[in-house]
C-alpha positions as CSV (number, residue, x, y, z in Angstrom):
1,X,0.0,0.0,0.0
2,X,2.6,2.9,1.1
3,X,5.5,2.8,3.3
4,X,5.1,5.1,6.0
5,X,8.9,6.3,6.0
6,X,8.8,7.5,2.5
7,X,6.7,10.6,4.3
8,X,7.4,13.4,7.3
9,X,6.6,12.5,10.2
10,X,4.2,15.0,10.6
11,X,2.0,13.7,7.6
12,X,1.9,10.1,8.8
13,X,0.3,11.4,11.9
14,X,-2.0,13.8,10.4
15,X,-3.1,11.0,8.1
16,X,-3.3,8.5,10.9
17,X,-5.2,11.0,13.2
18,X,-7.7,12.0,10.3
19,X,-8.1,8.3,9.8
20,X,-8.9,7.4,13.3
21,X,-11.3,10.6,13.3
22,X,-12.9,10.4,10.3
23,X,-13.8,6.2,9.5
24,X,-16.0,4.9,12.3
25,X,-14.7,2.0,13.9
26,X,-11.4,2.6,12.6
27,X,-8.0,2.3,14.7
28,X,-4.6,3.4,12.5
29,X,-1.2,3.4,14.0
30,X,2.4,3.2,12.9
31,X,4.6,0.4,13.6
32,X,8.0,0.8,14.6
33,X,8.5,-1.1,11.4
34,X,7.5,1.8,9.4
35,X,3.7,-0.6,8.4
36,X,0.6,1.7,9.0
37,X,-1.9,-1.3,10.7
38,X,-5.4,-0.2,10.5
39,X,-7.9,-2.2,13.1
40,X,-11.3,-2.8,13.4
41,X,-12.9,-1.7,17.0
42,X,-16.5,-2.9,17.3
43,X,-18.1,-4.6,20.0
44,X,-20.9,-7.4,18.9
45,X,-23.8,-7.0,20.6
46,X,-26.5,-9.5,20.7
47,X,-28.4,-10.1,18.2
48,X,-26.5,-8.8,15.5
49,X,-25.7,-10.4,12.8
50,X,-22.1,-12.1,12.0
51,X,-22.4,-11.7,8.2
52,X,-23.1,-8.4,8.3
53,X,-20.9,-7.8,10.6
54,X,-17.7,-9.3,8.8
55,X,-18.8,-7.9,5.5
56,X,-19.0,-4.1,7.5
57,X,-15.6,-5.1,8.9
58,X,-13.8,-5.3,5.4
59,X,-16.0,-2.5,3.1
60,X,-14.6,-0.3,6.3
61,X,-11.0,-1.5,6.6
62,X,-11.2,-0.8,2.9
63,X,-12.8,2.4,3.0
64,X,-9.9,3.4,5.5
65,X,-6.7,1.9,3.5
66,X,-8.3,3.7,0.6
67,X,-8.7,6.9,3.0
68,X,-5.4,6.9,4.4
69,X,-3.6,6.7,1.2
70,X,-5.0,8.8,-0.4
71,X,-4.6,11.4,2.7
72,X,-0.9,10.6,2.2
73,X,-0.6,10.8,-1.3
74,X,-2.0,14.1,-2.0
75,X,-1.6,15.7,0.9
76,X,-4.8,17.3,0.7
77,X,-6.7,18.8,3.4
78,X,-10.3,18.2,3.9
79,X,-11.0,14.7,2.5
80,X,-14.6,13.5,2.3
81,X,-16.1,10.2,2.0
82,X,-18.7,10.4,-0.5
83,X,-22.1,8.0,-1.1
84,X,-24.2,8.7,-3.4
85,X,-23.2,12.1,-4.2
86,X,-23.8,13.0,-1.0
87,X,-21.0,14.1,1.7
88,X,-20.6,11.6,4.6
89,X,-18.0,11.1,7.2
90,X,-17.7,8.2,9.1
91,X,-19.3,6.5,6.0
92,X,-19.5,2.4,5.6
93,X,-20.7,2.0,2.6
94,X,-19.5,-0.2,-0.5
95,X,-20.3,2.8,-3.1
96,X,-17.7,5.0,-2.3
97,X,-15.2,7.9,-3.5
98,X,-12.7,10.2,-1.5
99,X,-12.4,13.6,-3.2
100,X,-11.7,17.2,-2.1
101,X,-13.5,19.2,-0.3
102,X,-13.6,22.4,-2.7
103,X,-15.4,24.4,0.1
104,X,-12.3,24.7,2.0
105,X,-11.1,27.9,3.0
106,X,-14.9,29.5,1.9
């Protein structure tokens, strides 16, 4: 995906932070290996189900690679999850684009 160490410090964190703030469920870190690990924090409660639950888990872990990257990659500001045509953060869903916010700075 990306190497961490080909980056400042200070844009791995803002990545990983914006990560962690922005994809619910999400929890990024860097390893002292340099490896970006992205977890999945979600309690099951009764009653819910596993399938859906396992296929949330990985259209989320996706949804936050994908995030995270791109965060790194363009170093843009004000990344937005987008469904539908429709702004949402903390979004979880399989139809899915990151792009600019062009607001920013209005």
């Amino acid at each position: 995906m990306v190497n961490s160490k080909e980056y400042k410090k200070e844009e791995v964190d803002a990545a990983v932070n914006e990560t962690n703030r922005e994809v619910k469920f999400i929890k990024a870190m860097v390893l002292n290996n340099g490896s970006i690990s992205l977890n999945y924090d979600h309690r099951i409660n009764n009653g819910e189900d596993i399938g859906e639950i396992v296929e949330n888990i990985i259209k989320t872990l996706y949804i936050a690679s994908e995030y995270l990257v791109l965060k790194l990659k363009s170093r843009w500001d004000g990344l937005h999850v987008i469904h539908d045509g429709h702004k949402q953060k903390n979004s979880q869903y399989s139809h899915f684009e990151v792009v600019p916010d062009t607001n920013k700075g209005m």
